[in-house]
Each structure stands twice: as C-alpha cells, then as structure tokens.
C-alpha positions as CSV (number, residue, x, y, z in Angstrom):
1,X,13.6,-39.7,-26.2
2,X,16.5,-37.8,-26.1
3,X,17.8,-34.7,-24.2
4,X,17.0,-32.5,-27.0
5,X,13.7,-34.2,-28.1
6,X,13.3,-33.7,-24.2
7,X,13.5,-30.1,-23.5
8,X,11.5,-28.9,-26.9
9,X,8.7,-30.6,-25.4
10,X,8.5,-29.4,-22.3
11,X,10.1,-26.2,-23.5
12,X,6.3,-24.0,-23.7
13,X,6.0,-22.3,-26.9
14,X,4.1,-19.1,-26.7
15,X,0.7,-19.0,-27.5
16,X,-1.2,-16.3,-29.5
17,X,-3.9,-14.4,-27.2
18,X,-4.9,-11.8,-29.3
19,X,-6.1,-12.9,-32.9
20,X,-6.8,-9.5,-34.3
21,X,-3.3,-8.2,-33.0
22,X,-1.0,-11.1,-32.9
23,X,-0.4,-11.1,-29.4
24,X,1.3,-13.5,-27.8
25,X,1.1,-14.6,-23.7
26,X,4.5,-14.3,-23.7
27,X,4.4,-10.5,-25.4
28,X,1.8,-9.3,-22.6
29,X,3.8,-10.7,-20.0
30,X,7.1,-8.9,-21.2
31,X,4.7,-5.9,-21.0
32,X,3.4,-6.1,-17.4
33,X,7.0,-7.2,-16.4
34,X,8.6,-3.7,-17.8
35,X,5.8,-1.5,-18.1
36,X,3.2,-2.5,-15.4
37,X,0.4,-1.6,-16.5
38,X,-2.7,-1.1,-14.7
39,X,-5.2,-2.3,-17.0
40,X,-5.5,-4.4,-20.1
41,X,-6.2,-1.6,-23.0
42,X,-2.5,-0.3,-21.1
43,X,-1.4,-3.7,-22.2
44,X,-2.1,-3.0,-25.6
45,X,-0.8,0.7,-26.0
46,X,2.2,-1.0,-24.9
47,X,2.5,-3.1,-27.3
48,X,1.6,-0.5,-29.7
49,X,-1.8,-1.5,-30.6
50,X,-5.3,-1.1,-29.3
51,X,-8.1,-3.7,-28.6
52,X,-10.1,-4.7,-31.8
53,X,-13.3,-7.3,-30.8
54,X,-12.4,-7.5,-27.6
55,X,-12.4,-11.5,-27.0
56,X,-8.9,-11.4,-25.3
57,X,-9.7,-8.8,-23.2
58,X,-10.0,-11.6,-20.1
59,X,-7.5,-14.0,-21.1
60,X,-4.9,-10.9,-21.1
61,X,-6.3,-10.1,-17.6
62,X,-5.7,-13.7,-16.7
63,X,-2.6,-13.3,-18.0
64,X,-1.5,-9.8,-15.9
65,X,-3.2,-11.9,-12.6
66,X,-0.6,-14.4,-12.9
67,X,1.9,-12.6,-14.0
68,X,1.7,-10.0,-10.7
69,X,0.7,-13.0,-8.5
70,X,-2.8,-12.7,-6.3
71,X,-1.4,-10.3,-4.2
72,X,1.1,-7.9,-6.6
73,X,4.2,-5.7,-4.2
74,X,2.7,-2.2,-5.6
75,X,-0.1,-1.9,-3.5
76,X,-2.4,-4.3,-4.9
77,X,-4.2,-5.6,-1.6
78,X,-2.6,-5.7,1.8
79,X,-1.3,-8.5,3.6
80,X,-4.7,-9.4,5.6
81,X,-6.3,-9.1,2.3
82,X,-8.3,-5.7,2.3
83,X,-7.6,-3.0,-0.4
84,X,-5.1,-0.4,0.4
C-alpha cells in the first residue's frame, strides 16, 4: 500500500449511532465537547432532535463516558474516587 491508501484506512470514518436521527459518534462527541451536557436526552436537544426508540440511548452514554474520560475535570468524582 501506499501513503494515501494508508491513512484512509486507518483514518476512522464516523459511525452512525442513532438510526432514527442520523447521529453520528462523531456528532455526539462534538456535542459533549462544546456543550457538555449532562445527560444523553441533553445530547439530543443539542443536536436539535429528541430520542425516538430509544436503542442508542447506551451507546451515546458510552460515547459521553469516553469522551469525558472515567473521571471528567467538572466535578464528576474526586480524585480518591467518591462523589463530590
């Protein structure tokens, strides 16, 4: 392979999360990034939608978890673990 054949393969296309909506992972982590919000039906309002059936509910959770890390700077959890 070449360069270019290179980096389009490992180059991660986004992947749609939300079927009814047309999400993508890369959409809802835009959102939690500039809007931070708190919960996933937040995620949707700021995308300008609302949650439909429901299935992505979790992987958009999943999604917010990573994208705040396991332990997010706004007050998440403390250092030694317990709530704040």
């Amino acid at each position: 392979m070449d360069e270019k054949t290179t980096s389009k393969a490992t180059r991660k296309l986004p992947m749609i999360v939300c079927s009814c909506n047309v999400l993508s992972d890369n959409q809802v982590r835009t959102a939690v990034n500039t809007a931070a919000p708190r919960s996933a039906v937040q995620v949707y309002g700021c995308l300008g939608c609302s949650p439909q059936c429901g299935r992505c509910i979790a992987t958009i959770r999943r999604i917010m978890d990573e994208a705040v890390g396991a332990c997010p700077a706004a007050g998440g959890c403390c250092a030694n673990g317990e709530g704040t």
